[in-house]
N, C-alpha and C positions, 0 to 999 in steps of 0.2 A: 167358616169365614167366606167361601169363596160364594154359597149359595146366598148369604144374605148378600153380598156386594150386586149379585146378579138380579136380584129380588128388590134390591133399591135400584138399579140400575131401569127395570122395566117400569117400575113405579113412579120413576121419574120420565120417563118418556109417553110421547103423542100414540096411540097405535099410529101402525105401519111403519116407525120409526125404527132405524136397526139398533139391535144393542149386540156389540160384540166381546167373545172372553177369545184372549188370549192366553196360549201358554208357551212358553222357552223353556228349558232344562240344560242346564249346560257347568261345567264347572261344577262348583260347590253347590249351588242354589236352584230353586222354580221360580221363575217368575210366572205369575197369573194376574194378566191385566182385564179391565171389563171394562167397557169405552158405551159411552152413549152421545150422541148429540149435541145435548140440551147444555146449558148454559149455567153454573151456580151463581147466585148473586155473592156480592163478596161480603157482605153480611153473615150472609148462611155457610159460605167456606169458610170463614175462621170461627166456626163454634161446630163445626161438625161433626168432629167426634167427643165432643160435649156429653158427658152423662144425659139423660133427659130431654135433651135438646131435638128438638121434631119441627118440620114444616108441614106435620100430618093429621096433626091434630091429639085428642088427648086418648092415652090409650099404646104409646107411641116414643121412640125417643133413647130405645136400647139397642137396636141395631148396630149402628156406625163405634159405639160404642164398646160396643162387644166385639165387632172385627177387632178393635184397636187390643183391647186387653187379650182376648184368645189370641190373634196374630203374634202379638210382639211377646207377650208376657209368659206365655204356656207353650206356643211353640217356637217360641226363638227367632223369627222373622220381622219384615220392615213392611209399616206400610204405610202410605202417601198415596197423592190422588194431587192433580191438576182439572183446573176449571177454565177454559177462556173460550174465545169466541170462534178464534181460528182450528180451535181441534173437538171443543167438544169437554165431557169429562171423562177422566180416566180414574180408575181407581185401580192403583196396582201396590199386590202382594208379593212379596219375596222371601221365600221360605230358604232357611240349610236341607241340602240332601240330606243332610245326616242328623238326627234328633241333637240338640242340646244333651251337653252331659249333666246329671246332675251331679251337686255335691252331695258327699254322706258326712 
């Protein structure tokens, strides 16, 4: 999860541009933020964790997608991303310290 966030993160950026991760731990939860720059249009933020869905061309389009089901669905965590002008994007992951239980 976290390495593809970082890998769209640089892919979407200019070289020389920073991309930075963040991580907290604290309480229950990790949070793991990845922050870049660049700007999503708001077209491409509300389809972005779209099955298929790529502004990369074909070949493409399982990424953002797979964060969402591996993050939320397999291990138990949340995850959201902001896009604006004034900050940039974030994409931040928030996991439980402690695995999901399952049911038997």
């Amino acid at each position: 999860v976290l390495g593809n966030l970082i890998k769209n993160a640089l892919e979407a950026s200019v070289a020389g541009q920073p991309v930075t991760v963040t991580i907290c731990t604290g309480g229950e939860t990790t949070l793991f933020a990845v922050h870049n720059v660049g700007v999503m249009p708001a077209l491409t933020a509300a389809q972005v964790f779209k099955q298929r869905f790529t502004t990369k061309g074909a070949g493409h389009g399982l990424g953002l997608y797979s964060v969402l089901i591996l993050g939320e669905q397999y291990l138990g965590g949340q995850v959201e991303f902001d896009s604006s002008v004034d900050v940039g994007t974030v994409f931040r992951f928030t996991l439980p310290n402690q695995p999901p239980q399952k049911s038997h």
